[in-house]
N, CA, C and O of each residue as an XYZ file, in Angstrom:
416
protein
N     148.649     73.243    100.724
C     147.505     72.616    101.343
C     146.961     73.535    102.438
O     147.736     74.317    102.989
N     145.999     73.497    102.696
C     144.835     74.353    103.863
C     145.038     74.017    104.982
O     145.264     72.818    105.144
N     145.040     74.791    106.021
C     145.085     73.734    107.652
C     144.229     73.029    107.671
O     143.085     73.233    107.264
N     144.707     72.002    108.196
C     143.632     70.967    108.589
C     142.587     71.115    108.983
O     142.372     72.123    109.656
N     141.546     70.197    108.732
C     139.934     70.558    109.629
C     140.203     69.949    110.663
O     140.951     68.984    110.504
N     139.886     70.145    111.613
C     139.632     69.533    113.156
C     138.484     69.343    113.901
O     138.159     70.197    114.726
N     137.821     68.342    113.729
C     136.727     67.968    114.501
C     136.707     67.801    115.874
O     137.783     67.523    116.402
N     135.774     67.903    116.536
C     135.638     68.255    117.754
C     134.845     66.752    118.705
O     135.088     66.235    119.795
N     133.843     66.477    117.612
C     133.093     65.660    117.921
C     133.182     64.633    117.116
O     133.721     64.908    116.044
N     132.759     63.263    117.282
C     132.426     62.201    116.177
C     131.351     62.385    114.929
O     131.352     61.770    113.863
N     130.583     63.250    115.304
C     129.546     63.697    114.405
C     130.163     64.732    113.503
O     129.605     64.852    112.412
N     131.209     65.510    113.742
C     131.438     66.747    112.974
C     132.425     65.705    111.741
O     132.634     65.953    110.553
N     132.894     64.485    112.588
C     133.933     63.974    111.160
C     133.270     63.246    110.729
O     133.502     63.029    109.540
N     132.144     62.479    111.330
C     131.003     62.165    109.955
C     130.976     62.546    109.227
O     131.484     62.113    108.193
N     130.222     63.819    109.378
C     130.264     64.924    108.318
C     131.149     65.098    107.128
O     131.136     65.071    105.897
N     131.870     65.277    108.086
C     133.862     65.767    107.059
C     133.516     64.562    105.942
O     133.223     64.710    104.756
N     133.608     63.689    106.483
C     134.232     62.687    105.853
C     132.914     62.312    104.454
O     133.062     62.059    103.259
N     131.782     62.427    105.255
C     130.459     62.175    104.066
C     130.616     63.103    103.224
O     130.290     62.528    102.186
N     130.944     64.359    102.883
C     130.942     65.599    102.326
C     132.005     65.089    101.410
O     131.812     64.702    100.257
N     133.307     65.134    102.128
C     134.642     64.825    100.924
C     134.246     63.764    100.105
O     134.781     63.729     98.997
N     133.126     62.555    100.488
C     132.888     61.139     99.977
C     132.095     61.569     98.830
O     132.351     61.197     97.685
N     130.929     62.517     99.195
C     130.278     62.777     98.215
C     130.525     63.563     97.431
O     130.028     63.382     96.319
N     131.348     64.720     97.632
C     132.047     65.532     96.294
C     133.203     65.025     95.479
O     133.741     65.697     94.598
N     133.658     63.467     95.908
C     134.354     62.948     95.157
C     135.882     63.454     95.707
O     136.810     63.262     94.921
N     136.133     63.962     96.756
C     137.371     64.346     97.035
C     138.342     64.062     97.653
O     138.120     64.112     98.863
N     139.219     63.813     97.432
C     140.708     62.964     98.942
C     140.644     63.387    100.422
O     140.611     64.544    100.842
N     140.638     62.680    100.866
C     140.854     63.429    102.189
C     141.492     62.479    102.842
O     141.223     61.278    102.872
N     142.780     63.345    103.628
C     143.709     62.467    104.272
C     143.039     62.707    105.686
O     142.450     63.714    106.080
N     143.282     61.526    106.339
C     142.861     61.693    108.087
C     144.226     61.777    108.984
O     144.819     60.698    108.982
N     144.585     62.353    109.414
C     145.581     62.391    110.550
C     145.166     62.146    111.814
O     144.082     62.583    112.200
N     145.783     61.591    112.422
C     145.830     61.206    114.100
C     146.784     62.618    114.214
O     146.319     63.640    113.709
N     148.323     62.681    114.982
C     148.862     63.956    115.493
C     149.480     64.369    114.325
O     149.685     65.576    114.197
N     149.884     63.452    113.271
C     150.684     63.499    111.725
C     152.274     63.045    112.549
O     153.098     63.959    112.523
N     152.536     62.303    112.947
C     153.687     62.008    113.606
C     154.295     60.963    112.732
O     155.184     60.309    113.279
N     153.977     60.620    111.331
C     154.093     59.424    110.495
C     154.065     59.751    109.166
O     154.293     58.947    108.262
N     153.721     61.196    108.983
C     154.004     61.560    107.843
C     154.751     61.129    107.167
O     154.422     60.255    106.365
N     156.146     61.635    107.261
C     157.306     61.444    107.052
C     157.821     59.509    106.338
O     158.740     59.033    105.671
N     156.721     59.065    106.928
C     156.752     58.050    106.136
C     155.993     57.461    104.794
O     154.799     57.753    104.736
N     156.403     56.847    103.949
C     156.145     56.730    103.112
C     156.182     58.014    101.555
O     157.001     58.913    101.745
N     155.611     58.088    100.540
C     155.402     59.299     99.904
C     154.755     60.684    100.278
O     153.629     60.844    100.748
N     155.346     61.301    100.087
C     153.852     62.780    100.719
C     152.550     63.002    100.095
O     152.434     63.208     98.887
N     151.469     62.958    100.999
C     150.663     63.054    100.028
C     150.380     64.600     99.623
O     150.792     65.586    100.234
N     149.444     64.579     98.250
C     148.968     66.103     98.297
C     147.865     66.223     97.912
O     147.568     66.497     96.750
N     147.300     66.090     98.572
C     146.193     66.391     98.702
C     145.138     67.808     99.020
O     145.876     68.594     99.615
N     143.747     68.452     98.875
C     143.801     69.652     99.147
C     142.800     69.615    100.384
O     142.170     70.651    100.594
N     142.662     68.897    100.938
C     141.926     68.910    102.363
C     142.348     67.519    103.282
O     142.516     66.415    102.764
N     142.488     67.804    104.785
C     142.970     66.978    105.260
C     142.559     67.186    106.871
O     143.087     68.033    107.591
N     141.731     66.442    107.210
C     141.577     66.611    108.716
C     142.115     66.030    109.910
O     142.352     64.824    109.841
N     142.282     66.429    110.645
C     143.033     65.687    111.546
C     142.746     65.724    113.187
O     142.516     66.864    113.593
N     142.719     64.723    114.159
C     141.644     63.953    114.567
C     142.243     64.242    116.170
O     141.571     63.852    117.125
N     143.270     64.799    116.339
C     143.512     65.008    117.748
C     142.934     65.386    118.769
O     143.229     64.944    119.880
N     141.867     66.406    118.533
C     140.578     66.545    119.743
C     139.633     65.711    120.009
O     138.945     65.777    121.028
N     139.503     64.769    119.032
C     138.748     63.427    119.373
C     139.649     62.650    120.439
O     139.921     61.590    119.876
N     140.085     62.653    121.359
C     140.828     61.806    122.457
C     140.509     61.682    123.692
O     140.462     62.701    124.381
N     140.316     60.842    124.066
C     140.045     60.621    125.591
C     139.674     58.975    125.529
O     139.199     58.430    124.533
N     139.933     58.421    126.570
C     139.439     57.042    126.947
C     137.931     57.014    127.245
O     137.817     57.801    128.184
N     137.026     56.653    127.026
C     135.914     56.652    127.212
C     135.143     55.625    128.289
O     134.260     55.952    129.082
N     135.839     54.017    128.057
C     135.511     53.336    128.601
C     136.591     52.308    128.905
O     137.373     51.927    128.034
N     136.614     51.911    130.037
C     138.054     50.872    130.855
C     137.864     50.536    131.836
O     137.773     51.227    132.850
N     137.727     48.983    131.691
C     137.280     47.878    132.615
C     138.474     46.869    132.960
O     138.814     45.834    132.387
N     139.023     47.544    134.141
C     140.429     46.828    134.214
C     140.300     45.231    134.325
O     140.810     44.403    133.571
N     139.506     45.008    135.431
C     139.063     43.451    135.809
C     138.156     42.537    134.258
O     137.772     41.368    134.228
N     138.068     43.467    133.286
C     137.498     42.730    132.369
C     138.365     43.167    131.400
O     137.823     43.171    130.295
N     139.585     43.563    131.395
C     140.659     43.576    130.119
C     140.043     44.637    128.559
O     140.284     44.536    127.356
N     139.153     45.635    129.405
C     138.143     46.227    128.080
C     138.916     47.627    128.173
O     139.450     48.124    129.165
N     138.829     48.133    126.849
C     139.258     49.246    127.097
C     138.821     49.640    125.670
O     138.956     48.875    124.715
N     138.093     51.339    125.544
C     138.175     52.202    124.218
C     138.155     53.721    124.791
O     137.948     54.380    125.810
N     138.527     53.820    123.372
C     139.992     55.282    123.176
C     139.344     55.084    121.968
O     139.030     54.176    121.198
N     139.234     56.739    122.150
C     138.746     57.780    120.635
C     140.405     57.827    119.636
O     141.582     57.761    119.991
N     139.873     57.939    118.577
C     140.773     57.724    117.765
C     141.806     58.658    117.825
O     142.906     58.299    117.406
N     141.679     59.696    118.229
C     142.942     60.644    118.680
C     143.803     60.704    119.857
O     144.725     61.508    119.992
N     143.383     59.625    120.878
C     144.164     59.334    121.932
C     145.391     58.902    121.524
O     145.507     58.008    120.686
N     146.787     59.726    122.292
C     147.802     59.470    122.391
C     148.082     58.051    122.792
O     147.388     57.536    123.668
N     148.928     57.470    122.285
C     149.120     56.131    122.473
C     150.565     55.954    124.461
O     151.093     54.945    124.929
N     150.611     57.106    124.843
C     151.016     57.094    125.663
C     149.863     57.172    127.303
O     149.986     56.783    128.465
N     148.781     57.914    126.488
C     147.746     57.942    127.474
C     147.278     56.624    128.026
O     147.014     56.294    129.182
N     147.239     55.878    126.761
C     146.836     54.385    126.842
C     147.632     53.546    127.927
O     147.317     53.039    129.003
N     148.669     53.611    127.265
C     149.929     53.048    128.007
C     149.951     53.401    129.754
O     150.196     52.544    130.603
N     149.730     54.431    129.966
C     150.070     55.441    131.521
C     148.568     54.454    132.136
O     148.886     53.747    133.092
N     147.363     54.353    131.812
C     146.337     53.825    132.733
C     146.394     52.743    132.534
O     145.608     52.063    133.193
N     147.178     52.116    131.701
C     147.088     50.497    131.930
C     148.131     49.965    132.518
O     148.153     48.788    132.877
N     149.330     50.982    132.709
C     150.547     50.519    133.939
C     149.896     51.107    135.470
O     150.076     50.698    136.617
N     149.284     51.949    135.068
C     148.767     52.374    136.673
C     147.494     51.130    136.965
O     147.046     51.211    138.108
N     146.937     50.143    136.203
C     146.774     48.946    137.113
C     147.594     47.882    136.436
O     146.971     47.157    135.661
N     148.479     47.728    136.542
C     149.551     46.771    136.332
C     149.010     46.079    135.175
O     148.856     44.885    135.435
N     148.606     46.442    133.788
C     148.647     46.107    132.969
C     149.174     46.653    131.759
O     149.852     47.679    131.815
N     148.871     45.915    130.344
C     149.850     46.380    129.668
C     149.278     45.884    128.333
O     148.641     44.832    128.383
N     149.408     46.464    127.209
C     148.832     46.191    125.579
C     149.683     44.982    125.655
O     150.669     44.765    126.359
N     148.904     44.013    124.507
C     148.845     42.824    124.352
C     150.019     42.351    123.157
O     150.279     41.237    122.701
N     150.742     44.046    122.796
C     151.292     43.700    121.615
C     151.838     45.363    121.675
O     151.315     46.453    121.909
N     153.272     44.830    121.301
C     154.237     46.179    121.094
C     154.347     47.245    120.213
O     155.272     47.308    119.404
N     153.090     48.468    120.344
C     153.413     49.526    119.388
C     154.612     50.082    118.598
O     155.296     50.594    119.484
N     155.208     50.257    117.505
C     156.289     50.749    117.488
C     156.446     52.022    117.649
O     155.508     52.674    117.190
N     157.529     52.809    118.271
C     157.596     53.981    118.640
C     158.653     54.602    117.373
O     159.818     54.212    117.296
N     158.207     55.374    116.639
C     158.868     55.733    114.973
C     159.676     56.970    115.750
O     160.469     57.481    114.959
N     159.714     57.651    117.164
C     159.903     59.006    117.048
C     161.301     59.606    116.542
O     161.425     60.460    115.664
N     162.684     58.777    117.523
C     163.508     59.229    117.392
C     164.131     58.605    115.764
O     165.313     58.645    115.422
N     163.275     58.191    115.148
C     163.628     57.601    113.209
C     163.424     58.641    112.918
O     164.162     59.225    112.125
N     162.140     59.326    113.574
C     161.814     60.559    112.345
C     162.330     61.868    112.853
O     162.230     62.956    112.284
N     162.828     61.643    113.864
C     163.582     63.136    114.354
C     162.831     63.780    115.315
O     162.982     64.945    115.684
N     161.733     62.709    115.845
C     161.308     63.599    117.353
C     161.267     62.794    118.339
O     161.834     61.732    118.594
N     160.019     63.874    119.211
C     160.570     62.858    120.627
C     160.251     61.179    120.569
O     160.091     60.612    119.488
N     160.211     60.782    121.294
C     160.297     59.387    121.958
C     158.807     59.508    122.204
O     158.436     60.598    122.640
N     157.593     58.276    121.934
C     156.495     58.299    122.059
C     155.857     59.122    121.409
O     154.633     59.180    121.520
């Protein structure tokens, strides 16, 4: 398989993604690929993956709002919502040390 494409912007994986749609082709999306390992492998011959899309964009502590680009680490999340004493509404599972890495 090819290295991954990596988009930069939301518009560039538009793209990605309209292009693979319209040539009829697979395309796997990855967040960091930290989950691979689960399930079958795929094989596919293009595969992009979404980690420079990250950052929190918008978070309204007093109004419980919060969005995160799809490549935000799920620890980033976690770190500004304990730094105002809050907390996700529901327990991510943390796969790391199953699959042989770190923790988070």
């Amino acid at each position: 398989m090819a290295e991954p494409l990596r988009p930069s912007t939301a518009d560039e994986l538009r793209d990605l993604v309209a292009g693979a749609l319209a040539a009829g082709t697979p395309l796997e999306v990855l967040g960091r690929g930290s989950k691979r390992a689960l399930g079958r492998p795929l094989e596919l011959e293009r595969s992009v993956q979404v980690d420079r899309l990250a950052g929190i964009g918008l978070y309204e502590p007093e109004e419980l709002v919060m969005s995160a680009a799809c490549g935000t680490p799920l620890v980033e999340i976690e770190a500004l919502l304990a730094a105002n004493q809050q907390q996700l509404a529901f327990e991510p599972p943390d796969y790391g040390a199953l699959l042989g890495g770190e923790p988070g």
